[in-house]
C-alpha positions as CSV (number, residue, x, y, z in Angstrom):
1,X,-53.8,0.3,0.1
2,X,-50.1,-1.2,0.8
3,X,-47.4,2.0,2.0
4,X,-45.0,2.9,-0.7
5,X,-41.8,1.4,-0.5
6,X,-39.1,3.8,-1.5
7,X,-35.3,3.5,-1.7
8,X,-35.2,5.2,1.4
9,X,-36.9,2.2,2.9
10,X,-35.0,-0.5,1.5
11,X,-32.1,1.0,3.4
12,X,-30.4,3.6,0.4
13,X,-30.2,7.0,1.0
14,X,-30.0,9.0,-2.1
15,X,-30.1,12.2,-0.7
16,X,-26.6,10.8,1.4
17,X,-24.9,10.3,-0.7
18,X,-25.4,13.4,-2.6
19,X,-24.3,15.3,0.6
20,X,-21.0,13.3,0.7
21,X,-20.6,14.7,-3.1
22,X,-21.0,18.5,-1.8
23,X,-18.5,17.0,1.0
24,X,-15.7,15.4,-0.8
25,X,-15.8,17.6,-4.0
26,X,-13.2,20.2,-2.1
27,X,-11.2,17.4,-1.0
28,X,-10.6,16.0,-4.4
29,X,-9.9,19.5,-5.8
30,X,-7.0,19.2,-3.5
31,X,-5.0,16.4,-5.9
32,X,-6.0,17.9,-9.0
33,X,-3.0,17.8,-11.4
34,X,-3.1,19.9,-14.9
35,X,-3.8,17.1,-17.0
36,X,-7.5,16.5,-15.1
37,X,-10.0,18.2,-17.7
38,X,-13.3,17.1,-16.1
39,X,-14.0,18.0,-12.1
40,X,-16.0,15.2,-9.7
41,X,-19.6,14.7,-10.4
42,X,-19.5,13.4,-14.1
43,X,-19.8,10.2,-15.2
44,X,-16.2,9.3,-15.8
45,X,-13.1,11.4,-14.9
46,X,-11.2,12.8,-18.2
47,X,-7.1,12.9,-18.2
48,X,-5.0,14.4,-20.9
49,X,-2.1,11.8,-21.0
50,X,1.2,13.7,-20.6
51,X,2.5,12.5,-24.4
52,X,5.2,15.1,-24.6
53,X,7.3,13.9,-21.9
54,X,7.5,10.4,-23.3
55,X,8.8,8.7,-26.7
56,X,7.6,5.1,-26.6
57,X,4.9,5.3,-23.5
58,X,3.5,2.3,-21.5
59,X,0.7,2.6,-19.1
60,X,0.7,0.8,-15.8
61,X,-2.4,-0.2,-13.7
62,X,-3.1,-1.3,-10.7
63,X,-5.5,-2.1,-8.3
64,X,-6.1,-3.7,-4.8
65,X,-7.9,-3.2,-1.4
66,X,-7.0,-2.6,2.3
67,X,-8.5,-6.1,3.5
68,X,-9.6,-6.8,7.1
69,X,-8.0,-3.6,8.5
70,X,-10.8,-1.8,7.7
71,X,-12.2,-3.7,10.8
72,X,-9.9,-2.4,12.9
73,X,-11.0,1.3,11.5
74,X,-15.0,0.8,11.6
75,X,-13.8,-0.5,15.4
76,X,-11.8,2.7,16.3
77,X,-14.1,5.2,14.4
78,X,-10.9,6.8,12.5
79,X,-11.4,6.7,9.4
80,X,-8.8,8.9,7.5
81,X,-5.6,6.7,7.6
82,X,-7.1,3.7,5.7
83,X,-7.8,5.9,2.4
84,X,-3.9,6.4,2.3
85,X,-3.4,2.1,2.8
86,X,-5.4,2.1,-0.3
87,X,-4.0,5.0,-3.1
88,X,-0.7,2.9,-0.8
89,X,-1.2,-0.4,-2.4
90,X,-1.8,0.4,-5.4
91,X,0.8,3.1,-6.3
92,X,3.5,0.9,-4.5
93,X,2.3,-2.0,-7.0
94,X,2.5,0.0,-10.1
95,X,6.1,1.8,-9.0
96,X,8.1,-1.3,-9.2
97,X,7.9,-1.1,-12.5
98,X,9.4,1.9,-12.9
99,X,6.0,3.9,-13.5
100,X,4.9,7.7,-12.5
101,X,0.9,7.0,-10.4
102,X,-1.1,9.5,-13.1
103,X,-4.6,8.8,-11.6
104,X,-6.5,7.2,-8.9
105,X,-10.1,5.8,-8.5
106,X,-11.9,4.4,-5.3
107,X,-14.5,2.6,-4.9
108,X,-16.3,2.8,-0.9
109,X,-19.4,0.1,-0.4
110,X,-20.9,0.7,3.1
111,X,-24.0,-1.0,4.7
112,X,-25.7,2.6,5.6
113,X,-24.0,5.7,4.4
114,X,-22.5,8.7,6.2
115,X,-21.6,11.4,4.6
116,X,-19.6,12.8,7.0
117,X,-17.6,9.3,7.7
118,X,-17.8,8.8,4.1
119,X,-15.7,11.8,3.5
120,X,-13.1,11.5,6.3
121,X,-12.6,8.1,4.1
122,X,-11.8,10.5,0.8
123,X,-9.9,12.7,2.8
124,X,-7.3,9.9,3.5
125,X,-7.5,8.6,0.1
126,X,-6.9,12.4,-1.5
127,X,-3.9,12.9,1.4
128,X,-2.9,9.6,-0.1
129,X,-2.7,10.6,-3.9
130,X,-0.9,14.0,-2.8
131,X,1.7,12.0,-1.0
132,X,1.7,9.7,-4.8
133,X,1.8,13.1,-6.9
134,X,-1.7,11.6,-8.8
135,X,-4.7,13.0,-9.2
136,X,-7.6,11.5,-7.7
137,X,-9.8,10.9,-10.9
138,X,-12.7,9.8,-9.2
139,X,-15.0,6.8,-7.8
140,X,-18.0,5.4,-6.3
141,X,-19.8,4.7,-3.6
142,X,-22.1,2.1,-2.8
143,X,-24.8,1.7,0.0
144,X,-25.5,-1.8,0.6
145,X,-27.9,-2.5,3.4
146,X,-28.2,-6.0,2.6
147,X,-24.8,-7.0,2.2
148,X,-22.7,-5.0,4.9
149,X,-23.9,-4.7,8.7
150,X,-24.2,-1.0,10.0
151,X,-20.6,0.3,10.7
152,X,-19.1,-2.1,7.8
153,X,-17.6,-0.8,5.0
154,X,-14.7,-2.0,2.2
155,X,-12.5,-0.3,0.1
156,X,-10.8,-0.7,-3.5
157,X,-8.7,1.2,-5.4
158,X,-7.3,1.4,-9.1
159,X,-4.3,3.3,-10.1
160,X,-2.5,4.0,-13.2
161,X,0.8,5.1,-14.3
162,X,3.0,5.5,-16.8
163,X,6.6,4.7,-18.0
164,X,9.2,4.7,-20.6
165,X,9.0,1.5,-22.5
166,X,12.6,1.2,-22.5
167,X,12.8,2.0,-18.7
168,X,10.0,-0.7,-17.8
169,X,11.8,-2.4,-14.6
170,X,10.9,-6.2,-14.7
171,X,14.0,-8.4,-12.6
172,X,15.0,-9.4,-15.8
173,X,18.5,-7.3,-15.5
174,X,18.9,-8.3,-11.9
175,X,22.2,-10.5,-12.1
176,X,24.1,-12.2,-8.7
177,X,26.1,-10.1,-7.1
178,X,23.1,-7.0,-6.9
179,X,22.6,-5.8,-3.8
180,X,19.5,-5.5,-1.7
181,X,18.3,-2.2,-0.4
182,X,15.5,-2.7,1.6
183,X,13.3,0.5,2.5
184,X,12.1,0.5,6.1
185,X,7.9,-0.3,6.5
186,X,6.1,2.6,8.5
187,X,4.4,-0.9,10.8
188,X,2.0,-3.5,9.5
189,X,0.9,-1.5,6.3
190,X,-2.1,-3.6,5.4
191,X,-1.6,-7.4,5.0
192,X,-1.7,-10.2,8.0
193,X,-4.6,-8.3,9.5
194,X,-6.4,-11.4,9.6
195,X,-3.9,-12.8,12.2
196,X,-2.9,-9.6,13.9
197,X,-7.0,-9.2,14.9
198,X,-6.9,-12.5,16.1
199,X,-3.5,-12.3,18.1
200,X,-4.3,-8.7,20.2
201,X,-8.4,-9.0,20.3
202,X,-8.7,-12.5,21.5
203,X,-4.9,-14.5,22.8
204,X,-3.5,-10.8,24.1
205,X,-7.3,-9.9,25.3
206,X,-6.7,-6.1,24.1
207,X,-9.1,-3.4,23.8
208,X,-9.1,-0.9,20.8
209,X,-8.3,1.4,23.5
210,X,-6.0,-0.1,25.3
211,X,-2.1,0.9,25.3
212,X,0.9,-1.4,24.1
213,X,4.0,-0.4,26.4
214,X,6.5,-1.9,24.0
215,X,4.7,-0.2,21.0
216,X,4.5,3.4,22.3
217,X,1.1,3.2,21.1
218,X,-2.4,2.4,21.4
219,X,-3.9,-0.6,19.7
220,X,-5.7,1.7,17.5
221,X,-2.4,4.0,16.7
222,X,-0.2,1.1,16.0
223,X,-2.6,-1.2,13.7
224,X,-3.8,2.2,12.0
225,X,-0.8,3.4,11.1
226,X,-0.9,4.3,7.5
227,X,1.0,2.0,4.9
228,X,4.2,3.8,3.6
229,X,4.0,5.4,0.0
230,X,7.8,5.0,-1.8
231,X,6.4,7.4,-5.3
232,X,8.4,10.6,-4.7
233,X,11.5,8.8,-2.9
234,X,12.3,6.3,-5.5
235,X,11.1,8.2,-8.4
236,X,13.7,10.8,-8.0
237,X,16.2,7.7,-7.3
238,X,15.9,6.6,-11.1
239,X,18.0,9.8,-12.8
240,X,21.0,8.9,-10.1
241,X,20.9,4.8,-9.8
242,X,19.8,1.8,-12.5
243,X,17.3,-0.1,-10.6
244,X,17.3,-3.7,-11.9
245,X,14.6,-4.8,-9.7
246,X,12.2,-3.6,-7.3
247,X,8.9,-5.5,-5.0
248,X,6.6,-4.0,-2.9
249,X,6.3,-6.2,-0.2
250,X,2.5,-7.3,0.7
251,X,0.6,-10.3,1.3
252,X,3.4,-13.3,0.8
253,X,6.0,-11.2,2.8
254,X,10.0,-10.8,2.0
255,X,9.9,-14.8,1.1
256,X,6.5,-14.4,-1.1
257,X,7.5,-10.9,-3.2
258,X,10.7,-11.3,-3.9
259,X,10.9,-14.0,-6.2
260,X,8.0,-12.4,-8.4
261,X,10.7,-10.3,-9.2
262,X,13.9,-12.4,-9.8
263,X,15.0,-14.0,-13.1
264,X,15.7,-17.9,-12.6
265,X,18.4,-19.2,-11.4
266,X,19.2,-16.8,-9.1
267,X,18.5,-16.6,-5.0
268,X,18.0,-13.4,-2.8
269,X,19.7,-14.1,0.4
270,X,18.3,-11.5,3.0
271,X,20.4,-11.3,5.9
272,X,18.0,-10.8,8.9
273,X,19.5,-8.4,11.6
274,X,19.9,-5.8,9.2
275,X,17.3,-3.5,9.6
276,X,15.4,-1.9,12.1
277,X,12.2,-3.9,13.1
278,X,9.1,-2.2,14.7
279,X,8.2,-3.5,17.7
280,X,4.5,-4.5,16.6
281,X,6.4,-7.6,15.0
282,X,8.0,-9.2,17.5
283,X,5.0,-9.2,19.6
284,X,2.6,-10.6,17.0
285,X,4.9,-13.2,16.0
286,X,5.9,-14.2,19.8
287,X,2.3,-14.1,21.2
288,X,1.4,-16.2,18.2
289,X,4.4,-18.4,18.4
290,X,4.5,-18.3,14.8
291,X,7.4,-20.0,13.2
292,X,9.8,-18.0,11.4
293,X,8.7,-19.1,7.9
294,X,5.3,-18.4,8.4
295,X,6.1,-14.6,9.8
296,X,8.3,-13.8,6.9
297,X,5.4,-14.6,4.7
298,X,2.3,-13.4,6.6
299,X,4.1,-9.9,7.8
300,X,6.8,-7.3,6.3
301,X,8.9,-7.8,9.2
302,X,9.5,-4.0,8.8
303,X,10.5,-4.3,5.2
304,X,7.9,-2.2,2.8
305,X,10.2,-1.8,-0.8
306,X,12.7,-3.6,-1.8
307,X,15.5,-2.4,-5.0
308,X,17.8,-4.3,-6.3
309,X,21.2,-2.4,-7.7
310,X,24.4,-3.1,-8.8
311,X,26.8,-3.7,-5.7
312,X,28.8,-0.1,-6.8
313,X,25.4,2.0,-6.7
314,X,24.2,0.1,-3.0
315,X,26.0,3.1,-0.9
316,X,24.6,5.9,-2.9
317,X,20.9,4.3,-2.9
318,X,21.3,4.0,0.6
319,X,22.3,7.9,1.5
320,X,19.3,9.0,-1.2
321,X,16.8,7.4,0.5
322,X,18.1,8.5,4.0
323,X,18.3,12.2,2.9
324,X,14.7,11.7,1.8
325,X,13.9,10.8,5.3
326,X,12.9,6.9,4.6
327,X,15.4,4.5,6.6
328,X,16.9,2.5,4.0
329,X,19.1,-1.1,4.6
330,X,21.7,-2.8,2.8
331,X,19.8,-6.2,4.0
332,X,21.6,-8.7,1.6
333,X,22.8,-9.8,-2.2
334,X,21.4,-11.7,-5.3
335,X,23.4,-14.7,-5.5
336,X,24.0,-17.9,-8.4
337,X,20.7,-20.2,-6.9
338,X,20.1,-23.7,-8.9
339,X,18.4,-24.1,-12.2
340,X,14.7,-23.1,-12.2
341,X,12.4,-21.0,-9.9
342,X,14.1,-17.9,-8.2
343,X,13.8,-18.2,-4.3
344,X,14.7,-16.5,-1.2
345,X,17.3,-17.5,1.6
346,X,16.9,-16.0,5.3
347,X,20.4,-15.8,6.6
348,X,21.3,-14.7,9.9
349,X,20.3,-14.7,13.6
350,X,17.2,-12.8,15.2
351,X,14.7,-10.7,14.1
């Protein structure tokens, strides 16, 4: 008689995965906001949508996943800081719109499950929804023997938010003259990975280990650092300042968001110089001997958010967002472009 094949055998631990429940339920507790009616463990994760506080309400949702930096976490064994690039990417996303993050949901595939790495993942992605004010609603996880090596694992993430209809911010009221307020990026956040892998592991010859001089940092530190979340900051900048237009700046870069943003007609010229550029930048781009057009729209270039205001309201934007303690730059205008597609002009000497 053939030996029983279980689950177990096929490479799915059951019994795993309910462990990382028992784990992450305390950690989830942690985000819990008043309108969550149903805990972590049911099928589906029950919100009581705030009606009260709006007149003509519009949700907002978003989702999107951390990419090949998860590599650089599975090769470090620290894997905290990538659960906050995901809640990250897809609170930044639904924000420029003008929206409040409400809820989260993650979803975690992995080739053989650990609870206890499993949960330092949820950890980063409740720390993540603290930092957003939402509630982390709930998620999955998926063991996956067959598709994802041992150590491999990939994340996603869906958010959704809310806003005044009224108050939706599209770039349709941005006109030429607006200023551009860019908000300072914490380092890579999570796009380019692809490149920056390829640049320090195999032209620079670094180890995960190994320190950067110029960076301050290990390889590890600096490509782990956790992408910036702009919720609470810009949030409370909406009672003070009309914001005609705002991108989150990801895969595309400053030359690739901006325009998704911009009515026709009409040019962003970003005066470069303006702001204060991590380190990690120059070094990619120079090792890689990247041309300038293909940096600006493979990397942030140290720019995670960018508003768009009335010239008046530029000085006041830029004193809320430095009392808030996130470096903010006056890095250029809107300006009258040709007839058609909206587009981007880099102005200015280095970076």
């Amino acid at each position: 008689m053939e030996k029983t094949v279980t689950y177990a055998s096929a490479g799915v631990d059951i019994d795993e995965g309910d462990r990382m429940v028992s784990l992450i339920r305390p950690i989830v507790r942690t985000t819990r906001r008043k309108e969550v009616l149903e805990g972590i463990g049911s099928f589906a994760g029950l919100f009581r949508f705030p009606a009260r506080k709006y007149r003509d309400p519009v949700l907002v949702a978003g989702t999107d996943g951390v990419g090949t930096k998860v590599k650089v976490a599975a090769m470090a064994m620290r894997f905290e800081t990538v659960g906050i690039d995901l809640v990250a990417m897809c609170v930044n996303d639904i924000l420029v719109h003008g929206a409040e993050p409400l809820f989260f949901l993650d979803y975690y595939a992995t080739g053989k499950l650990s609870a206890r790495e499993g949960a330092r993942v949820v950890s980063g992605i409740a720390e993540g929804c603290r930092q957003a004010g939402c509630a982390l609603l709930g998620g999955e996880t998926a063991e996956m023997p067959s598709v994802y090596a041992p150590g491999e694992f990939d994340l996603a993430g869906f958010a959704v938010g809310v806003v005044e209809r009224k108050k939706i911010i599209d770039g349709s009221a941005v006109r030429p003259g607006d200023a551009l307020i860019g908000l300072s990026s914490s380092g890579l956040h999570s796009n380019g990975f692809s490149l920056a892998r390829k640049v320090v592991f195999e032209r620079m010859k670094k180890r995960i280990t190994s320190r950067i001089p110029e960076w301050g940092a290990t390889v590890a530190e600096e490509l782990l650092r956790p992408t910036r979340i702009y919720v609470r900051p810009v949030l409370s900048l909406f009672p003070k300042v009309g914001v005609r237009g705002m991108a989150h700046i990801t895969g595309g870069g400053i030359v690739g968001n901006l325009p998704r943003v911009l009515p026709r007609g009409v040019v962003a010229v970003v005066e470069k110089g303006t702001w204060t550029m991590p380190p990690v930048f120059p070094t990619l781009v120079e090792t890689a001997g990247l041309p300038e057009s293909e940096a600006y729209r493979t990397f942030n270039m140290g720019i995670g958010m960018v508003l768009m205001v009335r010239p008046g309201d530029a000085d006041r934007t830029l004193r809320h967002f430095r009392k808030g303690g996130v470096p903010a730059f006056a890095i250029g205008e809107v300006r009258k472009g040709k007839r058609g597609k909206p587009g981007v002009l880099l102005t200015g000497g280095k970076p």
